[in-house]
SEVEX-110391 format. One record per residue (C-alpha): residue in one letter; x negated, y negated, z. Coordinates in steps of 0.2 Angstrom, whole numbers, padded with zeros to 4 digits, always signed. Example, Ala and Ser with C-alpha at 12.3 -4.5 7.8 and 13.67 -1.06 7.14 Angstrom:
% SEVEX-110391
A-0062+0022+0039 S-0068+0005+0036 
***
This chain:
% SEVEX-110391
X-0215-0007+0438 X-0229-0004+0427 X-0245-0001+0436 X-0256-0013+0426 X-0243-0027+0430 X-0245-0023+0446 X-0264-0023+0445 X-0261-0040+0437 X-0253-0048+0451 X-0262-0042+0463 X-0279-0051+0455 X-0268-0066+0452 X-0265-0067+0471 X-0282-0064+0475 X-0288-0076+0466 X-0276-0089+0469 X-0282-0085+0489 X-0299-0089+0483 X-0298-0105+0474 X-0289-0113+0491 X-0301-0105+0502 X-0315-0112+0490 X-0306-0129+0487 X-0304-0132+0505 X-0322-0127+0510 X-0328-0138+0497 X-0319-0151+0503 X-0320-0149+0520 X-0339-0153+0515 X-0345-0133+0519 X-0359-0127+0511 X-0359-0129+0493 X-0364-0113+0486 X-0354-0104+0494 X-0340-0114+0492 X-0343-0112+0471 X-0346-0093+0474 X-0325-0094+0482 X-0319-0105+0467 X-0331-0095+0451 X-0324-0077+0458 X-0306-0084+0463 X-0305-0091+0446 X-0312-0075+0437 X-0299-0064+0446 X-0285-0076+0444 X-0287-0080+0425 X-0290-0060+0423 X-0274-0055+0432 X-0265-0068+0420 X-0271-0062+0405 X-0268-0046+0411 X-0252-0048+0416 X-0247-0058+0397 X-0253-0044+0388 X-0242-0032+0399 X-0228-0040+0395 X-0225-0037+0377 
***
């Protein structure tokens, strides 16, 4: 396995862990920035271990 794909994944994970953890705080009604901090970072790793991981693939 290429170790950029598995670079990608891991971000994917990582930031699929923190838009759940920010959604459920968020919802939960927790304090608001942090729960935008969880969701803007998880949403950073997780569309950058996508591309990532698309532009492996070819």
């Amino acid at each position: 396995m290429n170790v950029k794909s598995l670079f990608g994944i891991i971000l994917t994970l990582v930031g699929l862990v923190g838009l759940i953890y920010g959604g459920i705080d968020f919802t939960k009604g927790g304090v608001a920035q942090a729960s935008f901090v969880y969701l803007i970072l998880g949403g950073i790793f997780f569309f950058t271990g996508i591309s990532l991981i698309r532009s492996t693939k070819a």
